[in-house]
MIZA-428582 format. One record per residue (C-alpha): x negated, y negated, z negated; residue in three letters. Coordinates in steps of 0.5 Angstrom, whole numbers, plus 500, padded with zeros to 3 digits. Each point is the difference from the previous one (the first is absolute). Layout:
N
XYZALA/...
//
This chain:
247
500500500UNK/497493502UNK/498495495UNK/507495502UNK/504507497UNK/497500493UNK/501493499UNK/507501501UNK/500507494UNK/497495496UNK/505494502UNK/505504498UNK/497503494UNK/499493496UNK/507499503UNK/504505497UNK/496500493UNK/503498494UNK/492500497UNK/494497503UNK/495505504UNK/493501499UNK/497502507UNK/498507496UNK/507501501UNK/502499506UNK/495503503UNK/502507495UNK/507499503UNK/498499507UNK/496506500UNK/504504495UNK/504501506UNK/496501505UNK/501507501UNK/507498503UNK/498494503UNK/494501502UNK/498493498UNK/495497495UNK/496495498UNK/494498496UNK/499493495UNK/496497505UNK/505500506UNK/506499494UNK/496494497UNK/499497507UNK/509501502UNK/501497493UNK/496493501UNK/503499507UNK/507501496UNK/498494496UNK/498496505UNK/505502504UNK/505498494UNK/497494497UNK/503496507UNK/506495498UNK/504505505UNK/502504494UNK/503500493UNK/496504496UNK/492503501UNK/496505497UNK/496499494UNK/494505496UNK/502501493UNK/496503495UNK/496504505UNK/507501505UNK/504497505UNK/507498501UNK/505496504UNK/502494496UNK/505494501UNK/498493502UNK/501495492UNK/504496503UNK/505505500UNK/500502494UNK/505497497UNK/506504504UNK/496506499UNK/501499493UNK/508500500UNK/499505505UNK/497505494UNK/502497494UNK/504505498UNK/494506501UNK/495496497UNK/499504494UNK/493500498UNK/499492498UNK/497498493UNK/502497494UNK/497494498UNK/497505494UNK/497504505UNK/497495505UNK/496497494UNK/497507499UNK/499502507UNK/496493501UNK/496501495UNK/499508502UNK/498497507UNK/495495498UNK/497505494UNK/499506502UNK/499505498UNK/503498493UNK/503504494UNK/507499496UNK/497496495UNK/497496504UNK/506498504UNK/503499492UNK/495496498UNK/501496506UNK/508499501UNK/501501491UNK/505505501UNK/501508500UNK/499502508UNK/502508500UNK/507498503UNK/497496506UNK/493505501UNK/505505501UNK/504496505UNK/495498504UNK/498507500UNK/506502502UNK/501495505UNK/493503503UNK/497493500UNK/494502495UNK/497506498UNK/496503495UNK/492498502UNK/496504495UNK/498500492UNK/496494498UNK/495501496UNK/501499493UNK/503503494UNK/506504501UNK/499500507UNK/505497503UNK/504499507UNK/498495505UNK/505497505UNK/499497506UNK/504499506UNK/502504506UNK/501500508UNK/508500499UNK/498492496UNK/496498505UNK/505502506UNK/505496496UNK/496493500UNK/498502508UNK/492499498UNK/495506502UNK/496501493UNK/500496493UNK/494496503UNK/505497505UNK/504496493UNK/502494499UNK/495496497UNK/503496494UNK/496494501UNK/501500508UNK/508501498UNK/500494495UNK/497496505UNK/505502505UNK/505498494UNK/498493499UNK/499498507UNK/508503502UNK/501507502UNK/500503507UNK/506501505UNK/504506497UNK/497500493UNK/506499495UNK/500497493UNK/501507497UNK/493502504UNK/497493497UNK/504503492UNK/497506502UNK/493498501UNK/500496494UNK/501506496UNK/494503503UNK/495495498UNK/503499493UNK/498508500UNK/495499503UNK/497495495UNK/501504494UNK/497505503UNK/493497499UNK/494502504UNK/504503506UNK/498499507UNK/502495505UNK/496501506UNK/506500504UNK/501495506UNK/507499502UNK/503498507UNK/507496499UNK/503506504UNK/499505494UNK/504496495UNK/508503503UNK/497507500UNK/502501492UNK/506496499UNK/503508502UNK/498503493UNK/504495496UNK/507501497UNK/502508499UNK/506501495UNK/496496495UNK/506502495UNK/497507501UNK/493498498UNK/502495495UNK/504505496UNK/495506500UNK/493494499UNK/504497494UNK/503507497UNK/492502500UNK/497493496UNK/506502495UNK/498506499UNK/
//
C-alpha cells in the first residue's frame, strides 16, 4: 500500500479515537491486521503521515487541528468554539473538580513528586478524601515512596491530566510568573474571568509552597486549556472534604 494510504488509516484512527494515539500504537493497530489487509507501516512512514496531517489541519479552512498531548496525537477543535461546545457536552462532563480538589492538584502538578502530608502541610487540611478522587478520576498516580521514615507515598500527575490542560508534558506548564504578568496586562482573547480565578488560585498555592520551580515559559494561548477542569458536583466533593476534616 502507497504512503497516501497509510496517511488515510492514520487520519482515521485520530479521528475515531476517543483518546489520543501515540505513534507505537498506530503502528500496532495498522499491523496487528495485516494478515487480513496486507497492509503495514512503521514509526517513520506513521511519523511522516502525522505531520502532513497537522500541516494539512493548521490551514483556517478548518474548525479543528491535530495537536501532541502527553507524547500522543489528537484532533481538536479550534478555541474559538468552545463556548457551544461547552453546551453542546454540558451534560457529559463529569470529570471536572471541586475547588477543594483544584487546590490540591496544583500543588501536586508543581510539586511532584510530593507525600500526603506535604500536601496537608500546604493546604492545612486533611486531604485522604481528594487524593483518592484525583486517583479515581486517573488525574494522579502513585510515583514511588520517599525517603523518609514510615516511607510514605509520592504523587505526581498522569497523562490523562496533561491530555485535559491540552499540554505534551509537566514541563510544558503555565509559568506563575508569565501567568500573572499576563493578568495585569488584560487577559488574552477567549481567557474567561473564571480562567483568571483559576489561576490566582495556583499562585497562591504556589506561593505557599516555598521552593517549588517556576522555569515555565507560557504562551498566552496556553491559558483557556484549564478552564476544562473546573466545576465538578462540588457539593459531591465539599461534602466528602468536609466530612473528612470533621473526622
Amino acid at each position: 500500500m502507497n504512503f497516501n494510504s497509510i496517511k488515510k488509516i492514520v487520519e482515521v484512527l485520530l479521528f475515531s479515537s476517543d483518546r489520543p494515539l501515540t505513534l507505537k500504537q498506530m503502528k500496532d493497530i495498522i499491523n496487528e491486521e495485516k494478515s487480513e489487509t496486507g497492509v503495514t507501516a512503521d514509526i517513520r512512514n506513521i511519523e511522516k503521515a502525522v505531520n502532513e496531517l497537522i500541516e494539512k489541519y493548521s490551514s483556517d479552512e478548518y474548525s479543528f487541528s491535530i495537536v501532541q498531548v502527553a507524547g500522543a496525537y489528537r484532533f481538536a477543535t479550534q478555541r474559538e468554539f468552545s463556548p457551544w461546545l461547552a453546551k453542546l457536552n454540558k451534560e457529559n462532563l463529569k470529570r471536572r473538580l471541586s475547588q477543594q480538589a483544584l487546590e490540591t492538584l496544583s500543588i501536586i502538578a508543581y510539586r511532584q513528586p510530593i507525600t500526603k502530608a506535604e500536601i496537608e502541610a500546604i493546604r492545612g487540611v486533611n486531604v485522604d478524601y481528594i487524593i483518592g478522587s484525583l486517583l479515581e478520576k486517573e488525574l494522579i498516580t502513585i510515583k514511588g515512596r520517599a525517603e523518609v521514615p514510615g516511607r510514605p507515598m509520592l504523587y505526581g500527575t498522569t497523562d490523562s491530566f496533561l491530555e485535559y490542560l491540552g499540554v505534551n508534558s509537566v514541563e510544558d506548564l503555565p509559568s506563575l510568573k508569565a501567568i500573572e504578568e499576563i493578568i495585569k496586562s488584560g487577559p488574552p482573547e477567549g481567557v474567561t474571568q473564571s480562567d483568571i480565578d483559576f489561576f490566582e488560585e495556583i499562585n497562591l498555592m504556589k506561593t505557599q509552597a516555598s521552593g517549588a520551580s517556576d522555569d515555565v515559559n507560557l504562551e498566552p494561548k496556553d491559558i483557556s486549556n484549564i478552564h476544562e477542569l473546573q466545576n465538578e458536583d462540588q457539593k459531591a466533593d465539599r461534602e466528602g472534604d468536609d466530612a473528612r476534616n470533621e473526622g
